[in-house]
N, C-alpha and C positions, 0 to 999 in steps of 0.2 A: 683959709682961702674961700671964696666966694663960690656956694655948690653949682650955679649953673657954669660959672667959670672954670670950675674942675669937669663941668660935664662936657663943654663944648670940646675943650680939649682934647679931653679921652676921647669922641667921635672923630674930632680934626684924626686924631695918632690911628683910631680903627680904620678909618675912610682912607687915608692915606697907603695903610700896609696891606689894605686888601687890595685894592688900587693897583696896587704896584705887583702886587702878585697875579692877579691876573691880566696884566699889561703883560706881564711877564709870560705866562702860560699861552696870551692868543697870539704874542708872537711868536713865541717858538714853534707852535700849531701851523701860522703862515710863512714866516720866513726861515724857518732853520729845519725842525722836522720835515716843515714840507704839508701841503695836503692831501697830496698822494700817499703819501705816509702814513698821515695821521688818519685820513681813510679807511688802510690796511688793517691799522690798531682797532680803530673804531667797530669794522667789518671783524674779527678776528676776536674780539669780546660781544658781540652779539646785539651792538646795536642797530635800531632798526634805521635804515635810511642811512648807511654810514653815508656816504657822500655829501648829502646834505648835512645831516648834522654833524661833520665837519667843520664845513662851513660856518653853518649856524653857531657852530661854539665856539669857532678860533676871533669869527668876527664879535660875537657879543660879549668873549672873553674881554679881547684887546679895546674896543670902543666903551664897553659896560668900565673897566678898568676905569680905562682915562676918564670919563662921566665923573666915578668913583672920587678917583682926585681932586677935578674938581668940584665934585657936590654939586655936580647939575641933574638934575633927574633921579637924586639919590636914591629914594624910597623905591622907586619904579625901578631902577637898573639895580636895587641891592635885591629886590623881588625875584627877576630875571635871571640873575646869576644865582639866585638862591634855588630854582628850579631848575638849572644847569646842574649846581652841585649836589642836588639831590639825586639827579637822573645817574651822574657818574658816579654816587657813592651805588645807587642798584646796581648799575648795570658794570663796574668795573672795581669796586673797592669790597662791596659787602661780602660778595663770594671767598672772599682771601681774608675775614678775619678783622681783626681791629687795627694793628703793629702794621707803621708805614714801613717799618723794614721788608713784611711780607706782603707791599702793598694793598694793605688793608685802609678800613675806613677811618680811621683814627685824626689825619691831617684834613679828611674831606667834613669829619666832624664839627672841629674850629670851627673850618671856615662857613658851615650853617649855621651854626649857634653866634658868632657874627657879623653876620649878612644877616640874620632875626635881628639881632640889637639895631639895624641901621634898622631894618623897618619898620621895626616898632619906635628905637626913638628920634628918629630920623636925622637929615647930618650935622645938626647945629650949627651954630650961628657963623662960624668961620667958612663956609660953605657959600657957591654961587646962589643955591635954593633960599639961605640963609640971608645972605644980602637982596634978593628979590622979595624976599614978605614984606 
């Protein structure tokens, strides 16, 4: 098979399952947890400005996500959410270890290393970004 054709691919499958996982994450943050909630959490692990940065994550979660999907702003929103998942692997994973069992950094890991691959190799060609060059 054709190596940029295997590449596009594997970015379509990365871009896609991140995507959807943090789709998944900003809306439970706004619609199900709650941000009242997700507040308390936030406030309760020691971050700074829980209220805002609340906010700031549920929305950049859920919106950066769908972006994600469709490969619009990839490189920029894989950026952004890559400086979200750093901030919660300090301030809420690293303390407890590696093992997602014990809430450790282990699943917040992946998903840096990538959200690196999206920015370095950005979304390929199956991607809205991808159809605009």
């Amino acid at each position: 098979m054709d190596k940029p054709v295997v590449r596009d691919a594997s970015l379509l499958i990365l871009r896609l399952v991140l995507g959807i996982i943090f789709v998944a994450h900003g809306y439970d943050k706004i619609f199900l947890t709650g941000l009242v909630e997700t507040t308390g959490q936030f406030s309760a692990w020691g971050v700074p400005q829980p209220q805002l940065s609340a906010y700031l994550v549920a929305g950049v979660e859920l919106i950066g996500g769908a972006l994600m999907v469709l490969g619009l702003l990839t490189t920029f929103v894989a950026g952004i959410l890559l400086l979200v998942v750093a901030a919660a692997g300090y301030f809420v994973h690293l303390p407890n270890g590696l093992f997602v069992a014990d809430n450790g950094i282990e699943f917040v890991a992946v998903l840096a290393a990538a959200l690196l691959a999206i920015v370095v190799f950005g979304p390929g060609r199956a991607s809205v970004d991808g159809a605009l060059e």
